[in-house]
N, C-alpha and C positions, 0 to 999 in steps of 0.2 A: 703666701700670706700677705694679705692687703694691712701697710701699716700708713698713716699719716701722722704728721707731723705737724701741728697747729701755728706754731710759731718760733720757729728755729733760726732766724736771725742774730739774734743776741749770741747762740753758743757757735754757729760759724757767719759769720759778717762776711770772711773769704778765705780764712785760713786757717779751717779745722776742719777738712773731707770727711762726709757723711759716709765712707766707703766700707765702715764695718760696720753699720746701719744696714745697708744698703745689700752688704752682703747673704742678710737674713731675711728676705724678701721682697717686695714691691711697695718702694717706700716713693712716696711724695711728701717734700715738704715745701711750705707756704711761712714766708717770712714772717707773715701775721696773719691773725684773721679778725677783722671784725666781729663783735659779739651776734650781727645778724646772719652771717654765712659759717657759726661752727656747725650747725647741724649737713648742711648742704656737704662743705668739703668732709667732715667726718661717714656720712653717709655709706655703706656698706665695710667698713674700717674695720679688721680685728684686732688690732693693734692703736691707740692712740696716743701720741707722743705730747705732749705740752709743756710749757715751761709757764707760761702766766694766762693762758686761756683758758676759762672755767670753765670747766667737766660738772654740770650739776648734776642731781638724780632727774629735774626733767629733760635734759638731754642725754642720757642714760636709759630712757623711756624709747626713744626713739630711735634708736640705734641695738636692733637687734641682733648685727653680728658683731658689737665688740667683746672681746673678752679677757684683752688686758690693758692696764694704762702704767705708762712708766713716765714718772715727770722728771723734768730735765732740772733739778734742781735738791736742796736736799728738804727746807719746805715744801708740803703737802696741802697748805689749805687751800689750794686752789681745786682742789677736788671733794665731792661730795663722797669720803672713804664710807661712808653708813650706808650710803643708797650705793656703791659698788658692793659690800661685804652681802647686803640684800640681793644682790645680781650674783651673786657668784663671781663678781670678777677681780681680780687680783691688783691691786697698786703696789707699784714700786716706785722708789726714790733713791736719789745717788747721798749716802750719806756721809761718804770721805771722797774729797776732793780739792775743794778750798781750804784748808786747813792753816796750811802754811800761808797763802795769798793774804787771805783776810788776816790773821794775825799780824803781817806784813801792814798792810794798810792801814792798822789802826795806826800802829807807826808812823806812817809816812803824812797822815793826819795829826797823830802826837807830835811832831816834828816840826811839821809848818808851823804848830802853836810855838813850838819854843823859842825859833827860830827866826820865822816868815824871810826864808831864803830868797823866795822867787820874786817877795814882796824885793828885797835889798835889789836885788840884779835889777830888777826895773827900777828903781830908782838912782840905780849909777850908771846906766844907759841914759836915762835923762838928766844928766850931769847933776846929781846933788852931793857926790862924794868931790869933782872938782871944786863944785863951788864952798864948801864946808872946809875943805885946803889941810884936816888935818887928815894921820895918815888911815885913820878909822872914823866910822860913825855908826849909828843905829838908830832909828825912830819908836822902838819899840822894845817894851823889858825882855831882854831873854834868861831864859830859863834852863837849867840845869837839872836830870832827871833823876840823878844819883841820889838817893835819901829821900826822895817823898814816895807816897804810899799810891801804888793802882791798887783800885776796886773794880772787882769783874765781876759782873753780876750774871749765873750762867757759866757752871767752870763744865763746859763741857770738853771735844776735841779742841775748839776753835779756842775757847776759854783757855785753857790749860797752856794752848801751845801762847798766847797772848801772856798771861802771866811768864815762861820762860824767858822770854823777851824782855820783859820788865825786869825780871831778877839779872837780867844781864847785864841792864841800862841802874842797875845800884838799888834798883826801888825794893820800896818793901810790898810784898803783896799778897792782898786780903779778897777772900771769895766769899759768893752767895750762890747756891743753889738749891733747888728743893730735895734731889739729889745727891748729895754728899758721897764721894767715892772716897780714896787711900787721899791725903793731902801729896802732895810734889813734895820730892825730895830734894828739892833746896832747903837753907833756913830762909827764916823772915820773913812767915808765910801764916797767915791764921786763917780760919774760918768766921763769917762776922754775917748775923741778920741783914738783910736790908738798909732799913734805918741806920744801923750804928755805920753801913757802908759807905752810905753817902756821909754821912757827917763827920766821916774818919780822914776818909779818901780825900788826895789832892787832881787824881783822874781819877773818871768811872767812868768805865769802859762795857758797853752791852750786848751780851752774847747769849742770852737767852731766848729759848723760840718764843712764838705769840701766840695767846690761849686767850680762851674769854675769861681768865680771871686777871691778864695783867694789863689789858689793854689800859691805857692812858694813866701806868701807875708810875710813870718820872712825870708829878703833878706838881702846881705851888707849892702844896706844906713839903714835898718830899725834896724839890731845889730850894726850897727855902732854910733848910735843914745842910746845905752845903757851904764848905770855905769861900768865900767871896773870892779866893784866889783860885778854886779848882773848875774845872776843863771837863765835860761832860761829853761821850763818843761813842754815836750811835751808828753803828756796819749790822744788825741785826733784821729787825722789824720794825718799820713807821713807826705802824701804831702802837708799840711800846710809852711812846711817848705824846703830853696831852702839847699840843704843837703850841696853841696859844701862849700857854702857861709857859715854853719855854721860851717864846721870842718876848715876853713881859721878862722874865728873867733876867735874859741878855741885854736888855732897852736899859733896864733897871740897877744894871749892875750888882745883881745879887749872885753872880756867880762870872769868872772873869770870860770863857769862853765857850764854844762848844764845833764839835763838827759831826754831821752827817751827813751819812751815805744813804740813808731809806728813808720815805716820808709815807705819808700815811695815804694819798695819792697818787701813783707814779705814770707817768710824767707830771711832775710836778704842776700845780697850778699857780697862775698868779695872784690870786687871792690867798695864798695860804700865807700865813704871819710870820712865818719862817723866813720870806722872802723880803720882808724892813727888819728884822732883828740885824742886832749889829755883833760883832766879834762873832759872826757864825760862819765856818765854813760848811758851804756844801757841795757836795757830788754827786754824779746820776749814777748812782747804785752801780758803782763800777769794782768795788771792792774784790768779787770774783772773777773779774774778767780778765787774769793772767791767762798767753796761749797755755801752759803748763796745765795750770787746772781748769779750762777748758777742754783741752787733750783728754786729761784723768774724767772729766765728766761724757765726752762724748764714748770714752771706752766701756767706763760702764755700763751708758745705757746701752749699750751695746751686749753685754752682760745680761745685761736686766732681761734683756727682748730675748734672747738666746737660751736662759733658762728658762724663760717661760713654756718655750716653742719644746725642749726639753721635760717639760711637765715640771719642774721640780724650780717653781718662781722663786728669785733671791729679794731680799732686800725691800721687804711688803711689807707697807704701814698700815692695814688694816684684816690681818690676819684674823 
């Protein structure tokens, strides 16, 4: 079985072996591909692998011997699943993996805010702790996470295990989703609309996927409706959020900080507004990238390719 592999860099760089891939067929894989050569390297493929390389229905036209697509990833919209479920062909996605990573990151994102650790170390390598002569200092408020409220908007895996976290660190914590399953068995836990989340919340934290109905809905009126002291944290989807509105935000002081990990262009541009907002951290969408869940992602798709091949496909978002 001829399988390819679009853009596989990201899930091994050099130290995560394609070798249970590998073992299921005649696999190539291509660190990237340009949007002019997917049809070219896809070309007689029954098998295509992708992780951010768009599978459309017209290049699904032209590709008469695919017959499955397993995306490296647990987002799907990089594949047209309408014009696959019209083909007969099956998508799959890995949709536990990250779990623990990402909920980790928000962390380690939530943390910088309270703390700006790395910020101090560099400034007592540049001698400002000798020249300040007492036996402590700081340049910035830190903050304590015991007793204020996370809002997670999105209580999914990733959601749920992000709240655990929070109840750990003292907080109280309040969800939204369209969803609603059992609440978490901690106390100091509610369920709360959107609105009342943000305007409650001292973090809001976002873990919901991207639909065309929420695109660009962390807008003005909706940060505008946040504690001037609360911290906004984006590991989900860019487009979640309308960018401008948040780097006026953060310019503006209507809200004390924010960090993201996604934007709504990736690699980022330099025209994007995000890039003079102030108090904002950002990262290149590294949130998933523990070897760990990496590891857990490359096995599945490994899974994924292997039931197929078995007739009997796992894990199909357009059934």
């Amino acid at each position: 079985m001829k399988m390819v592999c679009l853009d596989g860099y990201t899930l091994n760089p050099v130290d995560n072996p394609w070798d249970r891939v590998e073992a299921l067929g005649d696999l190539t894989v291509y660190d990237r591909t340009p949007a002019d050569q997917i049809l070219e390297r896809a070309k007689g493929a029954e098998v295509l692998l992708t992780n951010k390389t768009p599978i459309t229905a017209e290049t699904m036209e032209q590709l008469p011997d695919l017959k499955f697509i397993t995306v490296l990833a647990t987002g799907f919209n990089i594949v047209d699943v309408e014009a696959a479920r019209a083909r007969n062909i099956p998508v799959s996605n890995v949709p536990i993996y990250g779990t623990d990573t990402v909920a980790q990151y928000v962390f380690a994102l939530l943390l910088d805010h309270c703390h700006k650790a790395a910020h101090h170390s560099a400034r007592v390598k540049d001698g400002e702790w000798a020249r300040r002569g007492d036996f402590c200092f700081w340049d910035y408020t830190l903050t304590e996470l015991a007793g204020l409220t996370m809002g997670i908007v999105g209580f999914g895996r990733i959601g749920r295990r992000t709240g655990e976290l929070a109840n750990a660190f003292g907080m109280k914590v309040i969800a939204a989703d369209v969803y609603k399953g059992d609440a978490p068995d901690y106390a100091n836990f509610e369920w709360k609309e959107i609105p009342d989340l943000f305007a409650e919340a001292d973090v809001v934290s976002l873990h919901c996927p991207q639909t065309a109905d929420n695109v660009g809905f962390v807008n003005k009126a909706l940060l505008s409706t946040m504690k001037p002291s609360a911290f906004l944290i984006n590991t989900a989807r860019g487009p979640l959020v309308n960018e401008q509105d948040l780097a006026d935000a953060l310019n503006n002081d209507v809200i004390a900080g924010a960090a993201v990990d996604v934007v709504s262009k990736e690699p980022i541009e330099a025209s994007n507004p995000l890039m003079q907002a102030k108090n904002l951290l950002i990262t290149p969408h590294m949130a998933w990238g523990t070897v760990a869940a990496r590891t857990r992602l490359m096995g599945t798709t490994a899974e994924n390719i292997e039931a197929f091949i078995n007739g009997k496909p796992i894990n199909v978002v357009n059934e």
